[in-house]
PDB file of N, CA, C and O in Angstrom:
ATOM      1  N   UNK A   1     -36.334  24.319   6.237  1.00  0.00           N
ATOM      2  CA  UNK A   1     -36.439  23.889   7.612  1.00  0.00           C
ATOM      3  C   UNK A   1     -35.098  24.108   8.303  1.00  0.00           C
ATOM      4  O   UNK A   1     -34.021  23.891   7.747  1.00  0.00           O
ATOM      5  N   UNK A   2     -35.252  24.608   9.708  1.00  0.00           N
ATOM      6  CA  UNK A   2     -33.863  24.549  10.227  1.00  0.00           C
ATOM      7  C   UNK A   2     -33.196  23.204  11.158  1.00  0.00           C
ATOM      8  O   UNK A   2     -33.813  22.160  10.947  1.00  0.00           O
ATOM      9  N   UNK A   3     -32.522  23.131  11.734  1.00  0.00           N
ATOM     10  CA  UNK A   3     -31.805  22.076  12.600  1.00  0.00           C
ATOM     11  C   UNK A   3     -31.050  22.424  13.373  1.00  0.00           C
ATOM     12  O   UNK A   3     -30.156  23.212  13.064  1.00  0.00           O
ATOM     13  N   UNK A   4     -31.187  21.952  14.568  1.00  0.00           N
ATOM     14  CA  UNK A   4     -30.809  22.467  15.586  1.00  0.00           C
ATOM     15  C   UNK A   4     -29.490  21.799  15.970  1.00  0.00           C
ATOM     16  O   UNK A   4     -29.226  20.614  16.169  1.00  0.00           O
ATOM     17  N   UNK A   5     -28.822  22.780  16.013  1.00  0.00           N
ATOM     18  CA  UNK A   5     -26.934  21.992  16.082  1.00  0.00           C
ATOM     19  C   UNK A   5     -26.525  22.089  17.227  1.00  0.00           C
ATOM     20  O   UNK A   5     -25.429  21.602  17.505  1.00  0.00           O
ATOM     21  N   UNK A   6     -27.458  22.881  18.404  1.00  0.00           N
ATOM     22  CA  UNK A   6     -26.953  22.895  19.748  1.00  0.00           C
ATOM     23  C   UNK A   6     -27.512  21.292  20.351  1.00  0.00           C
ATOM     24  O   UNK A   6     -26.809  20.657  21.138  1.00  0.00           O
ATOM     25  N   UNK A   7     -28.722  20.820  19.909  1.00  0.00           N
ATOM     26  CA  UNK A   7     -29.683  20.040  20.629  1.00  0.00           C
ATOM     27  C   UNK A   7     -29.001  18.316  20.864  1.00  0.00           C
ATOM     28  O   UNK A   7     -27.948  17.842  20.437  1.00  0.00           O
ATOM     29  N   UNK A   8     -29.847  17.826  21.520  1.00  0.00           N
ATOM     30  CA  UNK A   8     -29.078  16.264  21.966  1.00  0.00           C
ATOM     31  C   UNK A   8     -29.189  15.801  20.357  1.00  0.00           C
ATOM     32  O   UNK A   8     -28.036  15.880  19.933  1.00  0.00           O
ATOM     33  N   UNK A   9     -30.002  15.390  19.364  1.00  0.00           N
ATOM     34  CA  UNK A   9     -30.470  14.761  18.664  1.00  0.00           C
ATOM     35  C   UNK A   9     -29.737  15.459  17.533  1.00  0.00           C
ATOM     36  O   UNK A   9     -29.937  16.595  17.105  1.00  0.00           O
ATOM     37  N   UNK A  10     -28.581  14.287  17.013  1.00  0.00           N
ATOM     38  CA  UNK A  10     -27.624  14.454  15.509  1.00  0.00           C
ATOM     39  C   UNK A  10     -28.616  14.982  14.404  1.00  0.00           C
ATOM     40  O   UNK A  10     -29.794  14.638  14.319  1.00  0.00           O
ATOM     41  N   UNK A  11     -27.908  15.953  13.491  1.00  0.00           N
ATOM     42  CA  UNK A  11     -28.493  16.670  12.338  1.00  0.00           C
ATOM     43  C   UNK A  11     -29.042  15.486  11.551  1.00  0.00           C
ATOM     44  O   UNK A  11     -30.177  15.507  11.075  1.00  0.00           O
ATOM     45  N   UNK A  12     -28.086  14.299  11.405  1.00  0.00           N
ATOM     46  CA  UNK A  12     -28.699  13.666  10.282  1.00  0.00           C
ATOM     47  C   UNK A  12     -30.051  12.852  10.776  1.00  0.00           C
ATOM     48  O   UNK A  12     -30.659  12.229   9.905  1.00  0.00           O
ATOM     49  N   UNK A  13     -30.555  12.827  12.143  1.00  0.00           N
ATOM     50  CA  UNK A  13     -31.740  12.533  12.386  1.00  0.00           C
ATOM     51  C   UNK A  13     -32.490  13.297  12.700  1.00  0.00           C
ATOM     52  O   UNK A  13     -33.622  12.867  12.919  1.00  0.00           O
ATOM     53  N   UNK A  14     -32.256  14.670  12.862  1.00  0.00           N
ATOM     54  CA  UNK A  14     -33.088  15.621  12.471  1.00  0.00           C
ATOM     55  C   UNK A  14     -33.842  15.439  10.892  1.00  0.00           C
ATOM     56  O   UNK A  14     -35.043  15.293  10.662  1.00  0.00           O
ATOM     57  N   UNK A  15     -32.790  15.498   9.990  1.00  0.00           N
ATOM     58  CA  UNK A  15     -33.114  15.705   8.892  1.00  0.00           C
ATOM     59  C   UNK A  15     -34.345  14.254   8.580  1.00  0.00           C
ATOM     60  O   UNK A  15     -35.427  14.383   8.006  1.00  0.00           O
ATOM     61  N   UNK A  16     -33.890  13.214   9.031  1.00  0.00           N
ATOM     62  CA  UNK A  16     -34.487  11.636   8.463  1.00  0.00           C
ATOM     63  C   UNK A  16     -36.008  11.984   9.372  1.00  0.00           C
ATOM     64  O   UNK A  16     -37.081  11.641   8.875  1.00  0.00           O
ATOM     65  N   UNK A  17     -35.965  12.572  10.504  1.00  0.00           N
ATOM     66  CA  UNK A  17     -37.354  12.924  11.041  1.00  0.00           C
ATOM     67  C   UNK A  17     -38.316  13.728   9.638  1.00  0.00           C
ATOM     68  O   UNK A  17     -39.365  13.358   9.111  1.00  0.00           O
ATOM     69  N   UNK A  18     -37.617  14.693   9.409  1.00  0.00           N
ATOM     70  CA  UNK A  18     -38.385  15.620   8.881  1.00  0.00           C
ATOM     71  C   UNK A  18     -39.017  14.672   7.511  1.00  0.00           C
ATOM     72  O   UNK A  18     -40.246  14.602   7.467  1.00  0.00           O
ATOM     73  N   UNK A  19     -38.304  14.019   6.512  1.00  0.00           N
ATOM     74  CA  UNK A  19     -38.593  13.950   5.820  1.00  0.00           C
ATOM     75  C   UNK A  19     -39.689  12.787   5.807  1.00  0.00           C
ATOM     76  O   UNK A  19     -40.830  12.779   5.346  1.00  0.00           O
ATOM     77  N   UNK A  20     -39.007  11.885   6.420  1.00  0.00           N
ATOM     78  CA  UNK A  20     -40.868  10.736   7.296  1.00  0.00           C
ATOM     79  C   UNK A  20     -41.550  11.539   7.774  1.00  0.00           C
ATOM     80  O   UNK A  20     -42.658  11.017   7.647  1.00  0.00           O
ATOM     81  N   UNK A  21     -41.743  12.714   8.379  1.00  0.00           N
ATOM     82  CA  UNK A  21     -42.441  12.799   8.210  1.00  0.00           C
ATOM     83  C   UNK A  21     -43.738  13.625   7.213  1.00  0.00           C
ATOM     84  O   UNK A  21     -44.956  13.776   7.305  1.00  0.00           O
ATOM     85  N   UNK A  22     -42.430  14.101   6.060  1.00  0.00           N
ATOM     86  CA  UNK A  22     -43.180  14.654   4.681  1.00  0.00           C
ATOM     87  C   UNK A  22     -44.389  13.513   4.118  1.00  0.00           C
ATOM     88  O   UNK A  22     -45.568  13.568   3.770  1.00  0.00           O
ATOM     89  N   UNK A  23     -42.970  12.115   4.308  1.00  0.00           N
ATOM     90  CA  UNK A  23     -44.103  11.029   3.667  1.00  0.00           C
ATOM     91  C   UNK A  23     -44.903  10.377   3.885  1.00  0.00           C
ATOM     92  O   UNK A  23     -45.558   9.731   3.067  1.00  0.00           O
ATOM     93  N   UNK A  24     -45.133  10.424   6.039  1.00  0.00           N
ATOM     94  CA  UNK A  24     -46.360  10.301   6.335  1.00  0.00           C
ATOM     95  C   UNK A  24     -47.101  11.332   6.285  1.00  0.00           C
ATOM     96  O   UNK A  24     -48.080  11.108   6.996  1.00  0.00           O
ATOM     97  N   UNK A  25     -47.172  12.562   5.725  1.00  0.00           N
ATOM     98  CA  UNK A  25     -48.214  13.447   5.695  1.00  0.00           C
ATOM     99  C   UNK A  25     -48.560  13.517   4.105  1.00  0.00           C
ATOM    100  O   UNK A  25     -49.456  14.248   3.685  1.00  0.00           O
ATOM    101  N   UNK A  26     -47.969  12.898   3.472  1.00  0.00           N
ATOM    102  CA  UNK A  26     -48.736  13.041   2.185  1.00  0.00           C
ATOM    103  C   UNK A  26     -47.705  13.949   0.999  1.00  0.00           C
ATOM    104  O   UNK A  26     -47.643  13.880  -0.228  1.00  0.00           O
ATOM    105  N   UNK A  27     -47.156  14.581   1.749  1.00  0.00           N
ATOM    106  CA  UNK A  27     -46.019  15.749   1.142  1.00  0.00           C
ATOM    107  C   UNK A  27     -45.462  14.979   0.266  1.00  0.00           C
ATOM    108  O   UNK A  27     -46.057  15.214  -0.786  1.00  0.00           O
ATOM    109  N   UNK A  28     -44.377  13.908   0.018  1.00  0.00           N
ATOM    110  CA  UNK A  28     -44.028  12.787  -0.364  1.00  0.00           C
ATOM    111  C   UNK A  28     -44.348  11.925  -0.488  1.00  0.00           C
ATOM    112  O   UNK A  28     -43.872  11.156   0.347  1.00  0.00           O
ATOM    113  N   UNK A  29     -45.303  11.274  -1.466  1.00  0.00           N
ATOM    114  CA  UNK A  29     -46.273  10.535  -1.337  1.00  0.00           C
ATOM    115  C   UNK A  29     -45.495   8.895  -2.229  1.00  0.00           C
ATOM    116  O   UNK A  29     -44.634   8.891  -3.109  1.00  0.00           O
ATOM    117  N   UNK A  30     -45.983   8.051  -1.780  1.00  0.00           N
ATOM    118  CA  UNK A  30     -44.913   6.726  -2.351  1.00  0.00           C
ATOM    119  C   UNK A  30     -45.120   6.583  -3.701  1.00  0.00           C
ATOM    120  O   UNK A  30     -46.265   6.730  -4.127  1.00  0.00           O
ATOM    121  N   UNK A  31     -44.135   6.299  -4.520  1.00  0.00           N
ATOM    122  CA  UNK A  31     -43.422   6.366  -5.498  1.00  0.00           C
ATOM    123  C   UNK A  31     -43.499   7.566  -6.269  1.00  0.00           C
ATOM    124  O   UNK A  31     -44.064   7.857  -7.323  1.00  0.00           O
ATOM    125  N   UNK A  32     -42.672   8.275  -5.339  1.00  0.00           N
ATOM    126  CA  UNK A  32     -42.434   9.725  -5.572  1.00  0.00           C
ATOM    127  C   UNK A  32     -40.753   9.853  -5.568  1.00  0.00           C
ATOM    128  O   UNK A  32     -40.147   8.794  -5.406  1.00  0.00           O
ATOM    129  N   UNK A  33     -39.947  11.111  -5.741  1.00  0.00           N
ATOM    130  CA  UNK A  33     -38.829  11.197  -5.776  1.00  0.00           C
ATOM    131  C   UNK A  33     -38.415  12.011  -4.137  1.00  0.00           C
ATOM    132  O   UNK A  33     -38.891  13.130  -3.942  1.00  0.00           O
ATOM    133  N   UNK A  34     -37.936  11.663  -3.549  1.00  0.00           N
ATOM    134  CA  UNK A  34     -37.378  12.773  -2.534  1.00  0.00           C
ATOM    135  C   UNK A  34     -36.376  13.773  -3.025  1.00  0.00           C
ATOM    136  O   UNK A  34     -35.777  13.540  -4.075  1.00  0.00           O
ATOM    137  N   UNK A  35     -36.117  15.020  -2.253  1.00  0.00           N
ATOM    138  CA  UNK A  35     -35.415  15.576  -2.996  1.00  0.00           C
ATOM    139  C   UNK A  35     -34.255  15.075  -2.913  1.00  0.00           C
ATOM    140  O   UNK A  35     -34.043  14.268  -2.008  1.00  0.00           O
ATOM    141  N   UNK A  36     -32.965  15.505  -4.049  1.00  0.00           N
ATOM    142  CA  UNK A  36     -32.081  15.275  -4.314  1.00  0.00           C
ATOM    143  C   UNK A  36     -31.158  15.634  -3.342  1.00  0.00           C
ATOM    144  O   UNK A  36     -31.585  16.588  -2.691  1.00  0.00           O
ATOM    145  N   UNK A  37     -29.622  15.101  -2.837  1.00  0.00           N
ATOM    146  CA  UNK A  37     -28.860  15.927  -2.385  1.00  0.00           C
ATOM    147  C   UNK A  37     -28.240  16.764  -2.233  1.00  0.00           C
ATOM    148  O   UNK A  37     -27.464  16.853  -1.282  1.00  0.00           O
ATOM    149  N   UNK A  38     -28.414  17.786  -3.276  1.00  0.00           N
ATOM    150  CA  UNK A  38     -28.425  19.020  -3.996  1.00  0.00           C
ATOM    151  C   UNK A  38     -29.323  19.598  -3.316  1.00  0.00           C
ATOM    152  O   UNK A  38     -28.952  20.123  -2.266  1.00  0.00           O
ATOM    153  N   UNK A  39     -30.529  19.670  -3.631  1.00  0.00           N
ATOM    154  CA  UNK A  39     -31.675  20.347  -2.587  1.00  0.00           C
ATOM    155  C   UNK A  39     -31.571  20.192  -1.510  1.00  0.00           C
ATOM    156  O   UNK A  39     -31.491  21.203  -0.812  1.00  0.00           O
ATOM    157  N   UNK A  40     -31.526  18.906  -0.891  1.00  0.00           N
ATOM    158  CA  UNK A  40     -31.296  18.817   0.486  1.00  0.00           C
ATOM    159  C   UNK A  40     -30.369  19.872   1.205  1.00  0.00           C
ATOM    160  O   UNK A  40     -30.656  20.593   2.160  1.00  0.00           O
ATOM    161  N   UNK A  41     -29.187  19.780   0.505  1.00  0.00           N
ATOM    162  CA  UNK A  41     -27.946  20.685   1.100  1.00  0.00           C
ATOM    163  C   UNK A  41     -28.439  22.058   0.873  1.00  0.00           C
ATOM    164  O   UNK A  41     -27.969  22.949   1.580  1.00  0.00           O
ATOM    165  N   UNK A  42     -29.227  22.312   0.080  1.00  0.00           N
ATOM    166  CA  UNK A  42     -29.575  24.037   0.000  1.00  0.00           C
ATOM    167  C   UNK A  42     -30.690  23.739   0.917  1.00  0.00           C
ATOM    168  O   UNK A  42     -31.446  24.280   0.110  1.00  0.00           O
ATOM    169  N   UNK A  43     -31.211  23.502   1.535  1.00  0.00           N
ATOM    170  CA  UNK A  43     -32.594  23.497   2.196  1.00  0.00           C
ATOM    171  C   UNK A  43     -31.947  23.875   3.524  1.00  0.00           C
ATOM    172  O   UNK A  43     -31.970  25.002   4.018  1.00  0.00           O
ATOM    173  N   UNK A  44     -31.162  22.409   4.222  1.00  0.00           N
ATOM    174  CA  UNK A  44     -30.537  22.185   5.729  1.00  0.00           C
ATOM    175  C   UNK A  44     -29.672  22.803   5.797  1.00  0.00           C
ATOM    176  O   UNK A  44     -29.650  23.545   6.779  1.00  0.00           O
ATOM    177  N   UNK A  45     -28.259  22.881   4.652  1.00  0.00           N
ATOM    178  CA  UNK A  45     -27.180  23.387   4.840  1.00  0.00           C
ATOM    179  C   UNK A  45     -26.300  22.408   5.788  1.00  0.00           C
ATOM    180  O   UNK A  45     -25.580  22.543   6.778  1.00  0.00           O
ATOM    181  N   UNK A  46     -26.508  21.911   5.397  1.00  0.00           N
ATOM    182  CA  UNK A  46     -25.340  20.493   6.189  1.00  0.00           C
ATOM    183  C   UNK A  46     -24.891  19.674   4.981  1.00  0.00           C
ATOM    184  O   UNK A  46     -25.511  19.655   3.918  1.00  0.00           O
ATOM    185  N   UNK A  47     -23.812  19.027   5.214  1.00  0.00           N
ATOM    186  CA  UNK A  47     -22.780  18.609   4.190  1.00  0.00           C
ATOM    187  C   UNK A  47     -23.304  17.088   4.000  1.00  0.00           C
ATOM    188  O   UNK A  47     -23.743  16.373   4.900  1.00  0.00           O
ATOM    189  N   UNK A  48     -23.166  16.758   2.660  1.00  0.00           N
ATOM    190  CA  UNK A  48     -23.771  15.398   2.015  1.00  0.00           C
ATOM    191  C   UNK A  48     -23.839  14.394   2.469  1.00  0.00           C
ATOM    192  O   UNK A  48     -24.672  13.546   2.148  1.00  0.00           O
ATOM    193  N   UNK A  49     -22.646  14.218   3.643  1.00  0.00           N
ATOM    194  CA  UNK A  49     -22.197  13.199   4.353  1.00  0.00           C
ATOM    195  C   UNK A  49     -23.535  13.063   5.077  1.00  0.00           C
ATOM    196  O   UNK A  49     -23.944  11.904   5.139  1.00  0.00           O
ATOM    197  N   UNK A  50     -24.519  14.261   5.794  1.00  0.00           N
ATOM    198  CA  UNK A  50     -25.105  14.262   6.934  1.00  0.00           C
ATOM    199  C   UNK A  50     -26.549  13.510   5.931  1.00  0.00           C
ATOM    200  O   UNK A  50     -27.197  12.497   6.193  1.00  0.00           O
ATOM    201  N   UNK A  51     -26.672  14.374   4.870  1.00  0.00           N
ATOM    202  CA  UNK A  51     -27.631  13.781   4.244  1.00  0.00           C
ATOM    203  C   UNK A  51     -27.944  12.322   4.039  1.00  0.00           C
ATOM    204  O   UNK A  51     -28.948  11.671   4.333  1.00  0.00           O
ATOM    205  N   UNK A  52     -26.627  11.929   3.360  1.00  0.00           N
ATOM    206  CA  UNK A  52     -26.221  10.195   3.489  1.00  0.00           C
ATOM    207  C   UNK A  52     -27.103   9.513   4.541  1.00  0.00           C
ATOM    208  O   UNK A  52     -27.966   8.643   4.429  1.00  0.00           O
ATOM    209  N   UNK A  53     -26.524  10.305   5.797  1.00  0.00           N
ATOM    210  CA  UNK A  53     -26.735   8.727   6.938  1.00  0.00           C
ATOM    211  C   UNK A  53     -28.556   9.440   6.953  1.00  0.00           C
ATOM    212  O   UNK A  53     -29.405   8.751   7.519  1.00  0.00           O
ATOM    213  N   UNK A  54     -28.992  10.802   6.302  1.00  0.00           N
ATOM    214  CA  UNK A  54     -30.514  10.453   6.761  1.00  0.00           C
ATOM    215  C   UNK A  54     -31.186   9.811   5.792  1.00  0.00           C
ATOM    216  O   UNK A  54     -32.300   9.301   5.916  1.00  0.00           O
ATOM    217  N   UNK A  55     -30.350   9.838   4.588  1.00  0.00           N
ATOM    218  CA  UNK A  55     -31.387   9.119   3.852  1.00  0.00           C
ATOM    219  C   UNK A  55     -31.169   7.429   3.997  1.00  0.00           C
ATOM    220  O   UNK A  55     -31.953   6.719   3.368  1.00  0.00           O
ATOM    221  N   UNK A  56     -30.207   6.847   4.745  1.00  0.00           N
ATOM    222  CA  UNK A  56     -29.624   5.404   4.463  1.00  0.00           C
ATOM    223  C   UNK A  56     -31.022   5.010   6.017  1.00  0.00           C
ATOM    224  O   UNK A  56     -31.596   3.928   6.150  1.00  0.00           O
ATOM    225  N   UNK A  57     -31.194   6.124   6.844  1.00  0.00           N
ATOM    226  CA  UNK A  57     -31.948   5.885   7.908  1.00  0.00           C
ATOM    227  C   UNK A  57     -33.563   5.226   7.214  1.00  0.00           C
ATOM    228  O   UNK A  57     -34.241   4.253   7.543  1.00  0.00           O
ATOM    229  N   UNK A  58     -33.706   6.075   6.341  1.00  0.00           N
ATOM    230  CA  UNK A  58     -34.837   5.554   5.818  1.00  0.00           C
ATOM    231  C   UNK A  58     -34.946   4.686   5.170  1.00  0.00           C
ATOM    232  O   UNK A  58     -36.059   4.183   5.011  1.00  0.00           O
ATOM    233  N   UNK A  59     -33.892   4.214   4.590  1.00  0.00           N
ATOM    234  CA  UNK A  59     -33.359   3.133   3.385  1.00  0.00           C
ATOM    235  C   UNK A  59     -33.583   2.022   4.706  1.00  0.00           C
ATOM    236  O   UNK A  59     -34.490   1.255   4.383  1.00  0.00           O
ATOM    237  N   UNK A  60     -33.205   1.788   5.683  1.00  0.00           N
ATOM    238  CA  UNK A  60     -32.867   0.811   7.029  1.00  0.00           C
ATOM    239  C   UNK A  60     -34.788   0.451   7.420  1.00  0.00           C
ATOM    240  O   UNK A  60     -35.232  -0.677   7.634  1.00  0.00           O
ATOM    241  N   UNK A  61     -35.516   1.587   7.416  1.00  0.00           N
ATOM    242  CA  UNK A  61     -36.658   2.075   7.931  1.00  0.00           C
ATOM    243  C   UNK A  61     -37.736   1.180   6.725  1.00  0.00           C
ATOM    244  O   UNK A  61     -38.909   0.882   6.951  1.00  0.00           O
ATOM    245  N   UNK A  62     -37.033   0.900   5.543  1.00  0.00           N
ATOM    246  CA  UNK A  62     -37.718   0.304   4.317  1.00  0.00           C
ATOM    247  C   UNK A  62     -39.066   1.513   3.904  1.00  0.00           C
ATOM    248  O   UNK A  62     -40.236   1.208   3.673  1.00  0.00           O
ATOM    249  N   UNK A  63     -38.470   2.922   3.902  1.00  0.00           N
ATOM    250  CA  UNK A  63     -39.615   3.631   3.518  1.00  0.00           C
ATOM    251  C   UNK A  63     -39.040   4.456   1.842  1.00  0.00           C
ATOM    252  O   UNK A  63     -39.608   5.208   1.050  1.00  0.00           O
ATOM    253  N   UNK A  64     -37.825   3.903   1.886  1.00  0.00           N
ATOM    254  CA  UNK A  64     -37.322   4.471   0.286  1.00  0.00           C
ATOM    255  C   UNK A  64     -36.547   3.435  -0.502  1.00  0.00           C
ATOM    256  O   UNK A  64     -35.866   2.534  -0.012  1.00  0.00           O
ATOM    257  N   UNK A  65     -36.618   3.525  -0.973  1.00  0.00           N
ATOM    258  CA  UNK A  65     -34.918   2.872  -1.863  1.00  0.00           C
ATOM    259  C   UNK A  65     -34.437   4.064  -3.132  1.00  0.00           C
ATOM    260  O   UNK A  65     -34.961   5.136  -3.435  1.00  0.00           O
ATOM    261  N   UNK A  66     -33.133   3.303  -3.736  1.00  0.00           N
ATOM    262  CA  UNK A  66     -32.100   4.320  -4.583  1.00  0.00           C
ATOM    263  C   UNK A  66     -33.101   3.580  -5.703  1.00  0.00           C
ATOM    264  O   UNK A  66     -33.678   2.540  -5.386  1.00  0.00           O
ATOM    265  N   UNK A  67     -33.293   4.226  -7.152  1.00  0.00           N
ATOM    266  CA  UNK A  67     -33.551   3.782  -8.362  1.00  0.00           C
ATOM    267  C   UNK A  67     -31.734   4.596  -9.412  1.00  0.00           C
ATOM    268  O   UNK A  67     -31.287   5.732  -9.573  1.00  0.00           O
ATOM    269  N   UNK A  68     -31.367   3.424  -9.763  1.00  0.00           N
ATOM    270  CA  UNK A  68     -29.768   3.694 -10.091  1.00  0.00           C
ATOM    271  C   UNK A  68     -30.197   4.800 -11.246  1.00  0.00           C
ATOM    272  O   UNK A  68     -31.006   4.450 -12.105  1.00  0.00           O
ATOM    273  N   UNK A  69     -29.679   6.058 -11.259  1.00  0.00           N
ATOM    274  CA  UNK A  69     -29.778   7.031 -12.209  1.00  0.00           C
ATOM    275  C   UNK A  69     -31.071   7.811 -12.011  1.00  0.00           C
ATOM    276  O   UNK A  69     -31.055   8.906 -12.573  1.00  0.00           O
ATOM    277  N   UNK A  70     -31.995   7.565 -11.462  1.00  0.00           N
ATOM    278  CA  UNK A  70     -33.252   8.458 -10.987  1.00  0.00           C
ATOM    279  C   UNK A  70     -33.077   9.198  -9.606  1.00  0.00           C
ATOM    280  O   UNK A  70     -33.377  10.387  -9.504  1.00  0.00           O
ATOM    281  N   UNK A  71     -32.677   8.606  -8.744  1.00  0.00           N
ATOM    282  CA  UNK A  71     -32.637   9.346  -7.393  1.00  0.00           C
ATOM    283  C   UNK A  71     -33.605   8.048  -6.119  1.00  0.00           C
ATOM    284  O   UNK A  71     -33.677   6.830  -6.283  1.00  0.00           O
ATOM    285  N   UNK A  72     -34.177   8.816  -5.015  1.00  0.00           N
ATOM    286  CA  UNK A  72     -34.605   7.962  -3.685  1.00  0.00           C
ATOM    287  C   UNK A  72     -35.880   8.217  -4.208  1.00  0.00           C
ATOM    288  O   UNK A  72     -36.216   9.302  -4.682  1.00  0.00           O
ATOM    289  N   UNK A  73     -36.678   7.104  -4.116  1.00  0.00           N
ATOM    290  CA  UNK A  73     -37.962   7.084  -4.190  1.00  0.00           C
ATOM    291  C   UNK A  73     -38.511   6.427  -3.337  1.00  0.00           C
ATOM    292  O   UNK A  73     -37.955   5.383  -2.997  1.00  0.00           O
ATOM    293  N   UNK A  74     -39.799   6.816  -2.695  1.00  0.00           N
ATOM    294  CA  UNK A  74     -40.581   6.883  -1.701  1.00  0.00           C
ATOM    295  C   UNK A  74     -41.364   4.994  -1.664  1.00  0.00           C
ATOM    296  O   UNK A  74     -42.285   4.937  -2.478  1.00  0.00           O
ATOM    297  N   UNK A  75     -41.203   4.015  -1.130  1.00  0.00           N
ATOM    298  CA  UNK A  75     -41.551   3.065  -1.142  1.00  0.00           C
ATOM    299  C   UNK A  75     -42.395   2.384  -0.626  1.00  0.00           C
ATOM    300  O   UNK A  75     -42.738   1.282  -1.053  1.00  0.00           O
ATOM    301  N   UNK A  76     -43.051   3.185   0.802  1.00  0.00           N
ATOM    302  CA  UNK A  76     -43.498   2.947   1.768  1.00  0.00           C
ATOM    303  C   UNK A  76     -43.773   4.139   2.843  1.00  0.00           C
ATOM    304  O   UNK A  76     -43.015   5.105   2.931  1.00  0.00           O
ATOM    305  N   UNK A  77     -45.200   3.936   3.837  1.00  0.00           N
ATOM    306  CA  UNK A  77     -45.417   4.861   4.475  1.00  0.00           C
ATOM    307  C   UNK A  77     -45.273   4.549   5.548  1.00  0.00           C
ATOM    308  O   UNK A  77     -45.362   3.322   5.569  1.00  0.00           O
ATOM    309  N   UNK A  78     -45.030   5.059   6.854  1.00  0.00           N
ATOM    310  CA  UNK A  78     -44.482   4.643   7.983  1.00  0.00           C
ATOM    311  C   UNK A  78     -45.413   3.960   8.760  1.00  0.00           C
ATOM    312  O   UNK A  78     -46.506   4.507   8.607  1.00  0.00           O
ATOM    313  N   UNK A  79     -45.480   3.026   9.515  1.00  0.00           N
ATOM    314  CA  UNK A  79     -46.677   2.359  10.497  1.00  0.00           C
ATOM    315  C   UNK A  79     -47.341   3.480  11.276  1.00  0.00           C
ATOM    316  O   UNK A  79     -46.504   4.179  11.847  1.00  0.00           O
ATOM    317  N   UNK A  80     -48.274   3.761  11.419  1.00  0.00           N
ATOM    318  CA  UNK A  80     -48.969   4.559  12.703  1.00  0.00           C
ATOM    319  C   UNK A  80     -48.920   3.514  13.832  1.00  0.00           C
ATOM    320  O   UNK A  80     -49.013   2.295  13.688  1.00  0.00           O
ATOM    321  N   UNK A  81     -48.773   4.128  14.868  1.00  0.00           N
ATOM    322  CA  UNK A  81     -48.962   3.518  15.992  1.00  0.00           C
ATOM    323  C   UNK A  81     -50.398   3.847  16.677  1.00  0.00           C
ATOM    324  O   UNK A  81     -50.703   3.330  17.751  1.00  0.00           O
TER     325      UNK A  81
END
């Protein structure tokens, strides 16, 4: 996926969009692994830092948490409105 670095809206909420919405579509389905920050950075190409604040967005959002030594796993699916 790309990200748009000219646009109003910061990369790292680009990125926290995309991936809610992997896990409201099923792509990421709860208690699943998201990818790693390794993948992430080969996917977006933005530096770990950016990854951080998208995944802490979702961590805030209560749709993941860290499992210590496994990685982010999927906890929750987002409310529909």
């Amino acid at each position: 996926m790309s990200i748009d670095r000219e646009g109003p809206v910061p990369p790292y909420r680009q990125i926290a969009d995309q991936l809610r919405a992997r896990i409201t579509d099923g792509t990421i389905p709860v208690g699943r692994r998201i990818p790693s920050l390794v993948e992430l950075e080969a996917e977006f190409g933005v530096a770990r830092d950016t990854l951080r604040k998208a995944v802490k967005v979702l961590k805030d959002e209560g749709l993941v948490e860290t499992v210590s030594g496994m990685g982010v796993y999927v906890i929750a699916v987002p409310a529909r409105d």
